[in-house]
N, C-alpha and C positions, 0 to 999 in steps of 0.2 A: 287368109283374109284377116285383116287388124280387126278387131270387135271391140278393144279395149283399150284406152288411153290412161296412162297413168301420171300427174304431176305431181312435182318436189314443190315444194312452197318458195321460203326460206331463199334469196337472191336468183330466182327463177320467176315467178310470178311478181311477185313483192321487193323491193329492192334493201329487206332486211338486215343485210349483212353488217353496212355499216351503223346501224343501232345496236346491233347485236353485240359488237365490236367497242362503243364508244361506251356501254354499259357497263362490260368488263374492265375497258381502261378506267374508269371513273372507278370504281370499285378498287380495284388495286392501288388508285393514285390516292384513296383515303389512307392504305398503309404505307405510303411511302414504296411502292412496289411498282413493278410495269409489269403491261400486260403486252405480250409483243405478236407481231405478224405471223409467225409461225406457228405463237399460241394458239391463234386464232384460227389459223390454217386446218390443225390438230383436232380441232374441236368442231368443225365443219359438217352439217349431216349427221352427225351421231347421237346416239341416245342422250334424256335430259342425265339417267346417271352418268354419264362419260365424263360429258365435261363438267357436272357440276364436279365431280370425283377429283377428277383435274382440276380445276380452281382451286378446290380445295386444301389440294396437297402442294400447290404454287405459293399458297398462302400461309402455307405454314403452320396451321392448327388457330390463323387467329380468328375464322368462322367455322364453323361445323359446317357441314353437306346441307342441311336443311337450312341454315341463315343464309349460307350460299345461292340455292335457289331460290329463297324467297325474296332477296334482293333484287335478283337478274330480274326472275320473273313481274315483281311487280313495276318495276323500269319499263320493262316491253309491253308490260297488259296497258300503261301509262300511252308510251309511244302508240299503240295501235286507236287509243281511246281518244287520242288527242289526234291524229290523222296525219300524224308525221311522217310514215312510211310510207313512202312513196310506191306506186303501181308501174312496173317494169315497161317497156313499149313494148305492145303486142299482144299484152295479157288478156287482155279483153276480149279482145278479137280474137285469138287460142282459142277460147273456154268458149265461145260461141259459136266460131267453124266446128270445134269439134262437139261440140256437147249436141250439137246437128245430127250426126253421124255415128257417135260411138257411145257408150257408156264411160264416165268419167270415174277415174277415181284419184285422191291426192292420197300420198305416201311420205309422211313428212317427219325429222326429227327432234323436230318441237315436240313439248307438251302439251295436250288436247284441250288446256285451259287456253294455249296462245292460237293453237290453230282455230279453234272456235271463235276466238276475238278477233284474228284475221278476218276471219270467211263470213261473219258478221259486218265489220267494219265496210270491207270491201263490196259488200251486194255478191256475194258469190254461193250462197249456201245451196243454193236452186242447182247449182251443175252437176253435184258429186254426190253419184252413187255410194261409194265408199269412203269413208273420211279413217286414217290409220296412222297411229302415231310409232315411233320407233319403243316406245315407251312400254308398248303393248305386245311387244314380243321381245324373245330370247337376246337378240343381241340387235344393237344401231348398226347402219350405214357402217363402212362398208360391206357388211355382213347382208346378204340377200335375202335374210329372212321376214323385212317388213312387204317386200316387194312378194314375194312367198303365199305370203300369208293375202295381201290383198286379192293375188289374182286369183285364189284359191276360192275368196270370199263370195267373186266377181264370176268365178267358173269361167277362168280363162286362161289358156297354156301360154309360154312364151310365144309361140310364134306369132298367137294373136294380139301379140300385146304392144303397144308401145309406150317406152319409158320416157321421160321428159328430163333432164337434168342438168344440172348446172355445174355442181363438184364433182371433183374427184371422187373421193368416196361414196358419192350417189351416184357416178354413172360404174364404178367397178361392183355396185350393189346390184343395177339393174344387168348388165352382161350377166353376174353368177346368178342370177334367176331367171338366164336363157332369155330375157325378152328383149324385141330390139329399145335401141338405145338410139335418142336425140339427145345431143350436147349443147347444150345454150352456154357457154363455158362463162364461169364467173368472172367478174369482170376487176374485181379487188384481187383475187386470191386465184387466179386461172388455172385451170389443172393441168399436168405435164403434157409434154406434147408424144409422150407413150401412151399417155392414157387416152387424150384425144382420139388417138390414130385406131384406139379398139371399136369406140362408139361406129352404132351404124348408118349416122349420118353428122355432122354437124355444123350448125348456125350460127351468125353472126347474134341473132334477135330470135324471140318468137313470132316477129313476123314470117318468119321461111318455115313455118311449122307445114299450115296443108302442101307445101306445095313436099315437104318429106317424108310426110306419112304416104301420099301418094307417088313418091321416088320406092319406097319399102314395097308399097305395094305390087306395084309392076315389079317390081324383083324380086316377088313371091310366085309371080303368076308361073 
């Protein structure tokens, strides 16, 4: 029986991606440098030291790890403050079919300064039981350890769990911590069609969410 729902933030709920994205280019285009699709790809889902670490070494030493985030990040605390990040279709209506029925929790590879400024900005702080940043344990996305750690928090095994994701590297996060897996696939940066094929269900939108949690469910019974 599912008891626990788990969402990704980050081009799942919020259609972050491309500010996330146009941040980095702007950034690199003050050095005369590009910041490309694959970069971008790379750095998807994962801890804030991943990519900033990455930036960083893109850049060649001409910002340190800390001037690095504090660029990006105060860009994005900007964008969510100013209402520019758009709310994905469905989202709404997700966090409220489910926040009905299940215990919610978000698992996300922001830093807990941007996820707070989401789930503020957005009217969402009321849903989630658990708020967990990738920030906050051992390793990011693809690494199953934030997902681990949440459901541990949540007191709920894989089977009862389901994960919501959008990327690559967050739906092979939620598969190695056993839980099932809903694929919202991103819609900039869309994950292989290997990876696809593992998840245990996947959607055009989060509108087709209840009707998948309840496809899971009958195929648990």
């Amino acid at each position: 029986m599912i008891t626990v729902v788990i969402f990704d933030l980050d081009g799942l709920l919020m259609d972050t991606e491309p500010v996330w994205h146009q941040a980095r280019v702007d950034l690199f285009k003050r050095f005369g440098l590009t910041w490309t699709k694959e970069d971008q790809e790379r750095c998807m889902g994962v801890s804030t030291s991943f990519w900033v670490n990455a930036m960083a070494e893109k850049l060649g030493g001409r910002l340190s790890p800390p001037m690095v985030m504090e660029e990006i990040l105060s860009r994005m605390t900007e964008s969510y403050a100013g209402g520019d990040v758009r709310i994905l279709p469905g989202a709404h209506e997700a966090l409220e079919f489910t926040s009905t029925r299940f215990q919610l929790g978000l698992a996300s590879g922001s830093p807990r300064r941007l996820i707070d400024a989401a789930l503020e900005g957005a009217k969402w702080t009321q849903y989630f039981r658990e708020v967990l940043s990738s920030d906050d344990v051992s390793a990011g996305k693809p690494s199953p350890d934030v997902y681990v750690e949440i459901m541990r928090r949540m007191g709920a095994t894989g089977n009862e769990t389901v994960v919501v994701e959008d990327s690559g590297n967050g739906i092979i996060a939620g598969l190695a911590a056993a839980a099932n897996v809903v694929a919202v696939p991103n819609r900039y940066i869309r994950p292989s069609g290997e990876i696809l094929a593992r998840a245990t269900v996947v959607l055009d939108s989060l509108e087709g969410l209840p009707g998948a949690i309840e496809q899971i469910e009958l195929s648990d019974r």
